[in-house]
Each structure stands twice: as C-alpha cells, then as structure tokens.
Backbone as CSV, one residue per row, in Angstrom:
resi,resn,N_x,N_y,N_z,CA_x,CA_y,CA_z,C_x,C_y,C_z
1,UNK,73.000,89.718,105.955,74.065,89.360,105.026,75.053,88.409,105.714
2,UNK,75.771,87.338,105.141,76.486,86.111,105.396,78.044,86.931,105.105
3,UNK,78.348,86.399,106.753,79.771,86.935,106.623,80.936,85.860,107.422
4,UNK,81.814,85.440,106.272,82.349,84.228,107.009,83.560,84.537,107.558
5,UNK,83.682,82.758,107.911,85.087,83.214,109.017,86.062,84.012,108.767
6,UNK,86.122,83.454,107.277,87.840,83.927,106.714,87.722,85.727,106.582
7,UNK,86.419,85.796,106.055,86.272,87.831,106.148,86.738,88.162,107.333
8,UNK,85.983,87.732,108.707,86.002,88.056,109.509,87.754,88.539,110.409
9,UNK,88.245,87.182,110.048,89.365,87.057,109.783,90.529,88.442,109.732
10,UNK,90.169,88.501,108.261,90.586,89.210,107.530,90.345,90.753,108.109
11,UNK,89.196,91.157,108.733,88.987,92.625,108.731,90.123,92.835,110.264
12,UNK,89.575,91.512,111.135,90.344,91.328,111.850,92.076,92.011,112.294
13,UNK,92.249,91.358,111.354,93.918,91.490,110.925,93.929,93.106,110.042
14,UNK,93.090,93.698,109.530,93.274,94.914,108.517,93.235,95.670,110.464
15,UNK,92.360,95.789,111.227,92.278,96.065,112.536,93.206,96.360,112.954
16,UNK,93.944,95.060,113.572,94.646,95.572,114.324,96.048,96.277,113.463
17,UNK,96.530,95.770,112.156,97.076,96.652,111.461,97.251,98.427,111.572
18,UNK,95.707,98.849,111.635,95.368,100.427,111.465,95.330,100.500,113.207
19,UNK,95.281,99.805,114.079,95.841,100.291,115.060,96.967,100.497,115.832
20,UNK,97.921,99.921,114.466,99.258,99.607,115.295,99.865,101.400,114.306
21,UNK,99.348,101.456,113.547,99.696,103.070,112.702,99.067,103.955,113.351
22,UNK,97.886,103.891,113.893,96.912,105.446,114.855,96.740,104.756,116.001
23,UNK,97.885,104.445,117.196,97.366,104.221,118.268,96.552,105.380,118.847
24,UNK,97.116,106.347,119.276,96.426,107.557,119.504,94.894,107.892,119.612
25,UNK,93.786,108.448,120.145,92.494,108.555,119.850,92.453,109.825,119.190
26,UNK,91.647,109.826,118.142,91.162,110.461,117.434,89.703,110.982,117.272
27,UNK,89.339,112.239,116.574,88.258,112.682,116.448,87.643,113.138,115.706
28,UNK,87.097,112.974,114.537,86.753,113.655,113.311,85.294,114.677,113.241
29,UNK,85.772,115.688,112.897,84.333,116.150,112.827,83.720,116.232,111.126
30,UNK,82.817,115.243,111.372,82.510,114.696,109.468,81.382,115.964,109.116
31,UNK,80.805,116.465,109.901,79.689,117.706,109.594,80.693,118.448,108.705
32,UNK,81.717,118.893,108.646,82.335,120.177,107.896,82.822,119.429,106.341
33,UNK,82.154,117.830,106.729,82.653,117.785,104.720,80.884,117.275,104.532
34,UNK,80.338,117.711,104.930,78.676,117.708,104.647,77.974,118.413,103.403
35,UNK,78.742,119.213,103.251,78.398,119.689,101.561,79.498,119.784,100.639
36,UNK,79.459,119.248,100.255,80.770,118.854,99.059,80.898,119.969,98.299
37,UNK,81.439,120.239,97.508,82.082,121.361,96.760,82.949,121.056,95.693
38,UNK,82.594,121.331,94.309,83.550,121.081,93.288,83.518,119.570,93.198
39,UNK,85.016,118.608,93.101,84.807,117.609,92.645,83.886,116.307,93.264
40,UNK,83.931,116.811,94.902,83.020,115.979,95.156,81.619,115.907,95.310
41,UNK,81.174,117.514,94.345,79.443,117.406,94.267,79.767,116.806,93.121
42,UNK,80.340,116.853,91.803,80.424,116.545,90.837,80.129,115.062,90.844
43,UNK,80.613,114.252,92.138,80.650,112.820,91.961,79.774,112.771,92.677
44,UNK,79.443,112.946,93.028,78.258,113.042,93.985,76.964,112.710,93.361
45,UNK,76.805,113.758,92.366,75.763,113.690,91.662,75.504,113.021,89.927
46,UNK,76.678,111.994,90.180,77.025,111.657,88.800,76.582,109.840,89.534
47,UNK,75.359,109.726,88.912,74.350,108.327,89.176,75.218,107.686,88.495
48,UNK,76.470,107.406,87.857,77.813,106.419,87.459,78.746,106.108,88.797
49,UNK,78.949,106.481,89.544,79.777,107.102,90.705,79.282,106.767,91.636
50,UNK,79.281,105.720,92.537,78.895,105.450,93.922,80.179,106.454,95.157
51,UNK,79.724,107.092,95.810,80.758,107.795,96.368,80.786,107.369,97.686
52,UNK,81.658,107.084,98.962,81.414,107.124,100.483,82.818,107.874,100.843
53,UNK,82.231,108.364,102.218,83.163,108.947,103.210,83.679,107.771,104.059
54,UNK,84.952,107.190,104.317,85.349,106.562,104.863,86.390,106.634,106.065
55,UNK,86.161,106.654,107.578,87.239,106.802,108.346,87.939,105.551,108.898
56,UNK,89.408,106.095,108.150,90.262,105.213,108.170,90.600,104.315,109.391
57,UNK,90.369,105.530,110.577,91.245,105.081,112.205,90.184,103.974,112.354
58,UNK,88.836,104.641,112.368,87.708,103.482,113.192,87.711,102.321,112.042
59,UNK,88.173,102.467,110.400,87.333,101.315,109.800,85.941,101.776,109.239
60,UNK,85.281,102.811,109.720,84.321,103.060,109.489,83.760,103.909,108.055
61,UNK,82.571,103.536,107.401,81.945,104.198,106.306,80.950,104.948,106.906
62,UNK,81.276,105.848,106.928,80.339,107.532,107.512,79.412,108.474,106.887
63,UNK,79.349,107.835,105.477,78.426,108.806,104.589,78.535,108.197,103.308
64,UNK,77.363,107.650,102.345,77.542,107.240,101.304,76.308,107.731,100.358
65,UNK,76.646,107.666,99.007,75.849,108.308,98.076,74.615,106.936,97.989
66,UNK,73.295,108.064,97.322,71.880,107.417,97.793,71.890,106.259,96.301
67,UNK,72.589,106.364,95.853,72.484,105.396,94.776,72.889,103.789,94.991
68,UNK,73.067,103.736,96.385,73.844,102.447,96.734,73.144,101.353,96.133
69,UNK,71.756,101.103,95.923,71.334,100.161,95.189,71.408,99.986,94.111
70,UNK,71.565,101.209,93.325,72.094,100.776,92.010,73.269,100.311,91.770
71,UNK,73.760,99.987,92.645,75.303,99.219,92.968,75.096,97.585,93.392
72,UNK,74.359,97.752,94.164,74.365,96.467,94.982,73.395,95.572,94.925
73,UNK,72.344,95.896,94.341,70.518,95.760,94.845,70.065,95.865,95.612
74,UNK,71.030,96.314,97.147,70.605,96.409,98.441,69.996,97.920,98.836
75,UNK,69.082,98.265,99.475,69.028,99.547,99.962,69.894,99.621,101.165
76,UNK,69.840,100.804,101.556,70.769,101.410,102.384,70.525,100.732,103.502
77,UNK,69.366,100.529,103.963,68.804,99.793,105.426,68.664,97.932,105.401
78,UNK,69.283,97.756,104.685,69.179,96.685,104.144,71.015,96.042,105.045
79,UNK,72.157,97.144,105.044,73.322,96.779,105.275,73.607,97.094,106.526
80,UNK,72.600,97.732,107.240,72.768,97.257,108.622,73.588,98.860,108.986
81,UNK,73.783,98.484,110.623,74.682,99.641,110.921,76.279,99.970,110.506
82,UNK,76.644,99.204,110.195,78.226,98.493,109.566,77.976,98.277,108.283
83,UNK,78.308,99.312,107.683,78.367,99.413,106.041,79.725,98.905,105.845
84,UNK,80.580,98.309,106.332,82.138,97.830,106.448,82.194,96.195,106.184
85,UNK,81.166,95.938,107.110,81.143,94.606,107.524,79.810,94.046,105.941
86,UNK,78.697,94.870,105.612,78.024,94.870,104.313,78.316,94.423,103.149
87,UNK,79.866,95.704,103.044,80.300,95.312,101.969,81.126,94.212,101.118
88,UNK,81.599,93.772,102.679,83.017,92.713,103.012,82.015,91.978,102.534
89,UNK,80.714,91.758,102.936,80.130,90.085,102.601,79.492,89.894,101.417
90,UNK,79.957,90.822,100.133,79.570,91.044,99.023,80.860,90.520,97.941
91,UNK,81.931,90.453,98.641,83.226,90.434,97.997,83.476,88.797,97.557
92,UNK,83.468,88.227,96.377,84.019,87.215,95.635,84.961,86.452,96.611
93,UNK,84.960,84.927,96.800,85.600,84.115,97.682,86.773,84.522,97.355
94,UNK,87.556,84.229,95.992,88.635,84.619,95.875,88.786,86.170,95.400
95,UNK,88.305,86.872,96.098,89.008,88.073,96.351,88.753,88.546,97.682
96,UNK,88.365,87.648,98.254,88.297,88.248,99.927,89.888,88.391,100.489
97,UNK,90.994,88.393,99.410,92.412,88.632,100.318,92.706,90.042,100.089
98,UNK,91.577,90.778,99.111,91.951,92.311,98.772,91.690,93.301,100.587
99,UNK,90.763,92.444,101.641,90.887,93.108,102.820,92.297,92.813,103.252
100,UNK,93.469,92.438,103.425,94.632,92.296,103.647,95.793,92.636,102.994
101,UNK,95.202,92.554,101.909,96.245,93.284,100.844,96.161,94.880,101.357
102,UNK,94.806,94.880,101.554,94.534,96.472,101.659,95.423,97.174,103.029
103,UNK,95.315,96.486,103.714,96.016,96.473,105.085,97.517,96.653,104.757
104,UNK,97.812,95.898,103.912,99.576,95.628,103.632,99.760,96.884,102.741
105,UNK,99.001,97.553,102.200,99.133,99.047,101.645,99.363,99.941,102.098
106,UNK,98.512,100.104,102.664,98.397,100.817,103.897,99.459,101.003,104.647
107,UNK,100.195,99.898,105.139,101.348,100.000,105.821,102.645,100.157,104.798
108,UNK,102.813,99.986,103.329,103.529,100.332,102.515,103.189,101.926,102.806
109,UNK,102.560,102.550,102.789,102.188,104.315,102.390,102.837,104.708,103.852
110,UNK,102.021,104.392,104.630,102.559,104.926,106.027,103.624,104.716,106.362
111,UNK,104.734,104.151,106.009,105.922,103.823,106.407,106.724,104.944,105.312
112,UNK,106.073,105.011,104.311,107.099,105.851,103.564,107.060,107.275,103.266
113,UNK,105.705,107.432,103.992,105.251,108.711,103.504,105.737,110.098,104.223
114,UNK,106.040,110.911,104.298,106.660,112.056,104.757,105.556,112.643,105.528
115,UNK,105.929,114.035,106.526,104.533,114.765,107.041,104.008,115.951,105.559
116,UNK,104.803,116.166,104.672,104.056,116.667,103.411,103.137,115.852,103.035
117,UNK,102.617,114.594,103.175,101.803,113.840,102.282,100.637,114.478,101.756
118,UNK,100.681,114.354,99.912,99.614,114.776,99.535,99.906,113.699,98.345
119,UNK,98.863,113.224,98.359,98.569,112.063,97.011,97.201,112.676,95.830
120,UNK,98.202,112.696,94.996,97.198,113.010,93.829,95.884,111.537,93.842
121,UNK,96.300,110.792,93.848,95.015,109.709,93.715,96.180,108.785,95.101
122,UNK,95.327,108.892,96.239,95.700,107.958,97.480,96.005,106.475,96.791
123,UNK,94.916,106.111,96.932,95.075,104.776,96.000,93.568,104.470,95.083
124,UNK,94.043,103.563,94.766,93.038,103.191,93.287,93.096,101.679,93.060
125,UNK,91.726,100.849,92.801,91.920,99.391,92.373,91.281,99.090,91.789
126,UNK,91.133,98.088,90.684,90.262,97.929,89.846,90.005,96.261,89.709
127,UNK,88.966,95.627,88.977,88.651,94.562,88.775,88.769,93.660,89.860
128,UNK,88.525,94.161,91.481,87.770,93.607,92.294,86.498,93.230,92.227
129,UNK,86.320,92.112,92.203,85.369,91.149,92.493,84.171,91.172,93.234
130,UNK,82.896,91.696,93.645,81.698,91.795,94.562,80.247,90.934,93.287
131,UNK,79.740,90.192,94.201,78.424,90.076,93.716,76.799,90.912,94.197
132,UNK,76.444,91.298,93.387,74.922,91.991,93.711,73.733,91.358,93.950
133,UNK,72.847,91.886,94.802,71.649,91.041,95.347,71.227,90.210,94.715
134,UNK,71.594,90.018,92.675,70.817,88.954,92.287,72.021,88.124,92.077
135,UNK,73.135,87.914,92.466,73.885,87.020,92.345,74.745,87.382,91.052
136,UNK,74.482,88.417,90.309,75.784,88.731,89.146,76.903,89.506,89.592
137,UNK,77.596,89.076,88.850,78.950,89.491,88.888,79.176,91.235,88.561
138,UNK,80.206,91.867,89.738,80.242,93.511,89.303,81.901,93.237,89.447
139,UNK,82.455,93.798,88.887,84.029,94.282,88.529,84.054,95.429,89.291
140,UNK,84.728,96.151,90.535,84.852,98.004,90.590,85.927,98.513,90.338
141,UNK,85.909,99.649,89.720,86.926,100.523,89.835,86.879,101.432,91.309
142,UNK,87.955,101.302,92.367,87.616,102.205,93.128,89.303,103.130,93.440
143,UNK,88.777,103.976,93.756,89.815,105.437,93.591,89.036,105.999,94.941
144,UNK,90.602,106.465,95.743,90.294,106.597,97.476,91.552,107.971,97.564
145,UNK,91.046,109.094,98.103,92.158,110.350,98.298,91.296,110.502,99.788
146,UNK,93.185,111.743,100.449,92.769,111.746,102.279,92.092,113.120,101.845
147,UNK,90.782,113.222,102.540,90.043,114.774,102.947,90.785,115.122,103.853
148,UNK,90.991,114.500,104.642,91.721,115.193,106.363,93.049,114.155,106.646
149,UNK,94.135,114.409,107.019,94.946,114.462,107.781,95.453,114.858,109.456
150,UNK,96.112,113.672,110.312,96.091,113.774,111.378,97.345,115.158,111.560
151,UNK,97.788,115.371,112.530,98.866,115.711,113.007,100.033,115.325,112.518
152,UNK,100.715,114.398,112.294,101.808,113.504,111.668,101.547,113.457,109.704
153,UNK,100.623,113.964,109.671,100.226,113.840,108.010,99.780,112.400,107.670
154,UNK,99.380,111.435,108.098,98.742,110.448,108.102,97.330,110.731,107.704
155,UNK,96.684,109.996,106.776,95.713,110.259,106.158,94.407,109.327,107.358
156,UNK,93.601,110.237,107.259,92.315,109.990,108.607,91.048,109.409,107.973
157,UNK,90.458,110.412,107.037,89.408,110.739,106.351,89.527,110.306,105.166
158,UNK,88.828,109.303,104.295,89.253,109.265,102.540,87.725,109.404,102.113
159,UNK,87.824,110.014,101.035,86.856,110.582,100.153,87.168,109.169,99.017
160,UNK,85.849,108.203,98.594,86.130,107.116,98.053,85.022,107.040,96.814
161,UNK,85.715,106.746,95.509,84.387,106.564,94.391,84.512,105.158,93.841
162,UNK,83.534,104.659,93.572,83.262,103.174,92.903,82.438,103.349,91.893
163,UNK,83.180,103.436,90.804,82.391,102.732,89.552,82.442,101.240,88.491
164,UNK,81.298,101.015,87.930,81.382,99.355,87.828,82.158,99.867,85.917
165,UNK,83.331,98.783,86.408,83.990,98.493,85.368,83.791,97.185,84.441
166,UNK,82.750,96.417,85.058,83.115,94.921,84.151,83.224,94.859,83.033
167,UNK,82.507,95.696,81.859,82.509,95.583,80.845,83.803,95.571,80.417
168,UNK,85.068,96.417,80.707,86.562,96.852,80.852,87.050,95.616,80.758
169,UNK,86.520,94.846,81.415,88.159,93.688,82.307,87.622,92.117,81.527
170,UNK,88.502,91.487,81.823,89.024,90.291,81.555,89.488,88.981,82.744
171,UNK,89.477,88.512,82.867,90.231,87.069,83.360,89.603,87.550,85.249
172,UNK,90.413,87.186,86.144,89.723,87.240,87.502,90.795,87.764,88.321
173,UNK,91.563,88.462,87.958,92.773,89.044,88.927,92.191,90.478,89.575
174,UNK,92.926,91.008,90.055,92.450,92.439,90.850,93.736,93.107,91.216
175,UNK,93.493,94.568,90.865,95.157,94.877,91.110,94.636,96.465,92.221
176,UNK,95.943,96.600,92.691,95.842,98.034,93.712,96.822,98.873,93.390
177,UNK,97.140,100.391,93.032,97.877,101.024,93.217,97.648,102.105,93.473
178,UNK,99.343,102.354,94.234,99.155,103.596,95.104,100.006,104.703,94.750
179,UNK,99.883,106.386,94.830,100.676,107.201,94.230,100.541,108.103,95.790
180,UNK,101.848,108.893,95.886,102.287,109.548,96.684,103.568,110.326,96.759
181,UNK,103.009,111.149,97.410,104.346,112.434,97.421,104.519,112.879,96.199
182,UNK,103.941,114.468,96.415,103.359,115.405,95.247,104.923,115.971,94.653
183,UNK,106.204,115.453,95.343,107.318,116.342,94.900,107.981,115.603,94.490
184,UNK,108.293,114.284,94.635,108.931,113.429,94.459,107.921,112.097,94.422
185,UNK,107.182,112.230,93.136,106.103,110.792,92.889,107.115,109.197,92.932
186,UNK,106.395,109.040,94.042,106.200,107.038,93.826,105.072,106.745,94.061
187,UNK,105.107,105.366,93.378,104.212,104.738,92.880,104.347,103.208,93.162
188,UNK,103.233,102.688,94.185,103.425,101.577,93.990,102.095,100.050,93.256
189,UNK,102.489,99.061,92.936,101.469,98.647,92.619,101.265,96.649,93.053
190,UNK,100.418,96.976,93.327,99.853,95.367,93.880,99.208,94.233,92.785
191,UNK,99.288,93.339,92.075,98.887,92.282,91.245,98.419,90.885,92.192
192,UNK,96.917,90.660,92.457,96.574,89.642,92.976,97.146,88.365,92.274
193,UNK,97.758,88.479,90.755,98.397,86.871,90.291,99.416,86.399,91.194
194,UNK,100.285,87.755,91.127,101.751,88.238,91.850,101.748,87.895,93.142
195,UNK,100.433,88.624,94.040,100.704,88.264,95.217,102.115,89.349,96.254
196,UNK,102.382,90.052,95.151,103.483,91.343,95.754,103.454,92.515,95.529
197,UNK,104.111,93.600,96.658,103.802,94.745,95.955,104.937,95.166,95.335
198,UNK,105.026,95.873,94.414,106.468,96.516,93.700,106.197,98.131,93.729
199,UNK,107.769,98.812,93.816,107.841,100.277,93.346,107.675,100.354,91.945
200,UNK,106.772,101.242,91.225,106.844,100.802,89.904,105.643,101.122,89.528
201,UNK,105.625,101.775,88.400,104.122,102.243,87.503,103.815,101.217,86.951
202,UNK,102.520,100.967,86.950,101.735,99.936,85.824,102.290,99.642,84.621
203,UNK,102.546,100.877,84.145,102.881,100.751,82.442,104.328,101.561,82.467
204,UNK,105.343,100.977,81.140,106.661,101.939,81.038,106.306,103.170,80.252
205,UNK,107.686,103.991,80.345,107.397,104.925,79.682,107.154,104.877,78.659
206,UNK,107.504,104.096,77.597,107.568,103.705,76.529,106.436,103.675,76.023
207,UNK,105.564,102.465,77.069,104.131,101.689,76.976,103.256,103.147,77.078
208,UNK,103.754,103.842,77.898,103.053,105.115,77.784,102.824,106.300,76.664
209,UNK,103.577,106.599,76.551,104.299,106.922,74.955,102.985,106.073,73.735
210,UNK,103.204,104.962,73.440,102.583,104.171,73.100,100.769,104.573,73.027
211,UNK,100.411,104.243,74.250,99.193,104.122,74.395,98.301,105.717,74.187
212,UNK,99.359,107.045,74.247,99.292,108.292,73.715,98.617,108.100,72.441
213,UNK,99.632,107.399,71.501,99.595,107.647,70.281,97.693,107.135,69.617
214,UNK,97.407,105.828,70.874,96.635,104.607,70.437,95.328,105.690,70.917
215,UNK,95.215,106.291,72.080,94.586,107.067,72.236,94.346,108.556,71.384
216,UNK,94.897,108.777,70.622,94.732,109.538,69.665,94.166,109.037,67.930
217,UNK,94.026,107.645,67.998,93.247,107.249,67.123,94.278,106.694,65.957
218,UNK,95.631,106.706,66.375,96.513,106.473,65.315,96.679,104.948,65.007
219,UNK,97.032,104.672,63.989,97.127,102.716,64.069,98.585,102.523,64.676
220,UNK,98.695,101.466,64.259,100.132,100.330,64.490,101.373,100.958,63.521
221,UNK,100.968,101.129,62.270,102.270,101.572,61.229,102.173,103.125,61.917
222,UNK,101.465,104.330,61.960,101.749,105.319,62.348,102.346,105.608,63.184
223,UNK,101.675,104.896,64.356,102.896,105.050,65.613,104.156,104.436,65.976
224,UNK,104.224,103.203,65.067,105.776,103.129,65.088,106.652,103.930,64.222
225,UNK,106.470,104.757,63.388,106.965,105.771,62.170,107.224,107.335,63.453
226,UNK,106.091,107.267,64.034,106.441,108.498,65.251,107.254,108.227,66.504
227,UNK,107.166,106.717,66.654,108.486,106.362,67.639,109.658,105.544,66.867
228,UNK,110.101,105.636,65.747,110.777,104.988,65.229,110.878,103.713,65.830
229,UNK,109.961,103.080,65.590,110.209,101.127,65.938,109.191,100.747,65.394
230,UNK,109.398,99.408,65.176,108.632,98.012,64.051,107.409,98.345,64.931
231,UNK,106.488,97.964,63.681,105.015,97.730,63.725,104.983,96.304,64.966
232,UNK,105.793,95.524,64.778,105.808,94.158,66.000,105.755,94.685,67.401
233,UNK,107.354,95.589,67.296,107.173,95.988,68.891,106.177,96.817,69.050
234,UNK,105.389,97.617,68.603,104.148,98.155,69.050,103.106,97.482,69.143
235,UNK,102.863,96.464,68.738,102.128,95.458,68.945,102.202,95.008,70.335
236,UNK,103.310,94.349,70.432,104.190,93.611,71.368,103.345,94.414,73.011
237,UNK,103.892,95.914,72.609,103.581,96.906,73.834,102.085,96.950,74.148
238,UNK,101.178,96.786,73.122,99.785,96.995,72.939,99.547,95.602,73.652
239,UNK,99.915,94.584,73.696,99.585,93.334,74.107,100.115,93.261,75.736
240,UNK,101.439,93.785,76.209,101.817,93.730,77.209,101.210,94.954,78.083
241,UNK,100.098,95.932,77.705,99.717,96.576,78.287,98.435,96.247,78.805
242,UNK,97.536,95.504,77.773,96.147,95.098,78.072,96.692,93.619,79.003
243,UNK,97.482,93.081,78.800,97.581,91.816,80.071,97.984,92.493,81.525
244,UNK,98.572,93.517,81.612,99.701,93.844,82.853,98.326,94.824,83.590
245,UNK,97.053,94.963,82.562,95.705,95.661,83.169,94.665,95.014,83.673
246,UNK,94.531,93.680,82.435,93.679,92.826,82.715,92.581,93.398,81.718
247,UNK,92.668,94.502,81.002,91.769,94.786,79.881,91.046,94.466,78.850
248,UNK,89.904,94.452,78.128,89.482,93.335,77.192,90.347,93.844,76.248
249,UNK,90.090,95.218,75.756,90.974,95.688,74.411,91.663,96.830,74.770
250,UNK,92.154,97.717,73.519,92.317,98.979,73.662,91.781,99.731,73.986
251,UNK,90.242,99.832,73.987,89.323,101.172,73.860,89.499,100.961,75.833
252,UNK,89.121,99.666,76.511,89.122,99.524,77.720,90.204,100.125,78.233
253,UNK,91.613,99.703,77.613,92.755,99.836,78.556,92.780,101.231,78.704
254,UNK,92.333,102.379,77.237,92.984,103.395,77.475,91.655,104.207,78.625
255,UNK,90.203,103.957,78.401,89.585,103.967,79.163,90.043,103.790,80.855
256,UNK,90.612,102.757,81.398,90.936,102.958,82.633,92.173,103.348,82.939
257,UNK,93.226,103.665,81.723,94.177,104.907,82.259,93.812,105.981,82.069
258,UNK,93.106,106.504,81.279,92.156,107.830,81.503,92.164,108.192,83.154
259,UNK,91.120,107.007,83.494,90.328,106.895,85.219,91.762,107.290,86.419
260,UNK,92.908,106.568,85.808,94.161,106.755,86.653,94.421,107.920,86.652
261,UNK,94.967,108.564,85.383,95.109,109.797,85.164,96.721,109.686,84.434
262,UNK,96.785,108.201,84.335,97.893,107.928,83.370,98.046,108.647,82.172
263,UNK,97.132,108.693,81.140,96.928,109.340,80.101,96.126,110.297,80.188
C-alpha cells in the first residue's frame, strides 16, 4: 500500500503529540479484553460494524474484527504488520488532515479532562473519507470509548467501531466530536470546513427539541403547534441541522443522531 509524504508527515506529528501526553512507559495487557462481553460481543458480531482494539500510547491497532474486507477489499494480510500505517494509506487526499486534527483532539481532551474521566462516547466522526481496493468511495462513521485507563485517568486502550455511512452524507467535509466528563458533560466539536474546534454540541437545544418531534414522524405544522413557532422556523431548524451534519435528508440526519446518542 502507497503511503505518502504528507501521511507520513502527519502520523509523524500525531507521534510525537501522544508522546508529549504519555511520556512514561507503559504496558497493556490486551489478553484480558480477549473475550468481549455485552456490548462489545454485540459489535463484534454485527457484520455492519467493523470493530478494532486500538492502543493509544504506541499508535497501535491490536485486534480487529474478521470482517475487515468487507470494509476495505483488503484481507487482513494484505495490510501488513502496521494496521495504522494500512489504514492511513486508504484515507482521501483531502482528508488526510483528519490524522492531525485527531492529534489536536486529543490534546483538547487531555488537557481538560479530570482523573474521573469517563466518556460516554470518547469521541466519534463521521463522513471521513477512505477509498476501497476497487477505488470507490466509503464515508465512516467511527465512534472510539477508553477500555483502560492509565494511572492519571488518561485513556490508554480505545475500543473503536466503523460503520459505512455514505449513503447518510452529502458534500465532502468530515467532522469530529468529543464528549466527556460523566458529571459535568462537555462537548466538543471539530468541522473540517471550519478548520476549528469549538465547546459546543452539534445541534441547539431547540434543534434538538425539533428533530424529537421529526423523529417521531410528526410534520412541519405539528411540530410547530407543539413548540409554539411558525412552520418557517421549523423549517429553517430542519435545514440548519442537515447542513451543520452534512446529511442528505431527515431520515439520515436523525439516523446519525440516533448513532451519537443525541436523540
């Protein structure tokens, strides 16, 4: 697999990043998450769901579900010993800055995160960019939580699922967000148009509110009669929600706040 400068680059810099957060040596023992249990046999065994074990300190992918070709067209022996370096050379020219972005997350979480850290969904990104062995285009949804924690509560170990969203999405952007601290939730979120990260949920409350109603099958006049406001501004919200996602329609948008756990 063809892996260019600028990846290289790039993992480069995600590198020394995660070593400037775990100088320390570390040691994982990955045998004791060897049989999954509950949600992660569930994904495990759900041929929608590409799943891997990923350690954060080394960079390294340590265990991945046998379906990888139905992901990629590649078999497993096909990506070499560096399933890291595999995947990087699968990733869309213009989205090869999601390895740096990812890095710059990373150091958003760790800087803010307390030794309680427990993240309901670590982080989550969607409508990243990878092409498959025959050259078509895949969209992923991927959603990443810590199995293990160091000493300091720094997340070590992430338990990671990828499923293909393209049908969902629209236009060529890619977004990241991250949720943390189970007592006091923030939330932050990344927009490849943007180029920044902000404190701040995807959608307002409002928009949320909203997309309740849309998800319950109600139209435009109903749910503005249950939030008292014009059929326009619900519109308005319905339109500023599928752009601020990148969604084709409704059925998509509410579909991948489902996946968040927004709705």
């Amino acid at each position: 697999m063809f892996l260019s400068r600028e990846i290289e680059n790039e993992l480069l810099r995600l590198r020394e990043t995660i070593n400037k957060y775990y100088p320390e040596p570390v040691e994982i023992d990955y045998k004791k998450y060897d049989v999954p249990t509950g949600l992660f046999s569930l994904l495990e065994h759900n041929q929608g769901v590409l799943t891997l074990k990923f350690d954060l300190k080394h960079l390294k992918i340590v265990d991945i579900s046998k379906n990888i070709i139905n992901f990629t067209g590649y078999f497993r022996k096909e990506f070499g010993e560096d399933l890291i370096l595999g995947f990087a050379s699968l990733l869309a020219k213009e989205h090869i800055s999601l390895i740096g972005v990812f890095g710059s997350c990373i150091q958003e979480v760790l800087k803010n995160h307390s030794k309680a850290f427990i993240a309901d969904y670590f982080l989550n990104s969607w409508g990243v960019k990878f092409y498959n062995k025959a050259g078509e285009t895949m969209k992923w949804y991927m959603s990443a939580f810590p199995l293990e924690l160091d000493a300091n509560g720094k997340p070590l170990l992430l338990f990671i699922s990828i499923q293909d969203i393209t049908h969902l999405m629209k236009g060529d952007d890619y977004w990241i967000r991250g949720v943390f601290e189970k007592e006091e939730k923030k939330v932050f979120v990344y927009h490849s148009s943007e180029n920044r990260i902000v404190e701040q949920e995807i959608l307002s409350e409002r928009e949320k509110e909203v997309l309740k109603y849309i998800k319950q099958g109600l139209n435009t006049r109903q749910i503005a009669d249950m939030l008292a406001i014009s059929p326009n501004t619900v519109d308005n919200h319905r339109r500023n929600m599928l752009a601020r996602t990148g969604t084709r329609d409704t059925t998509a948008l509410v579909h991948l706040c489902k996946m968040m756990g927004i709705v």
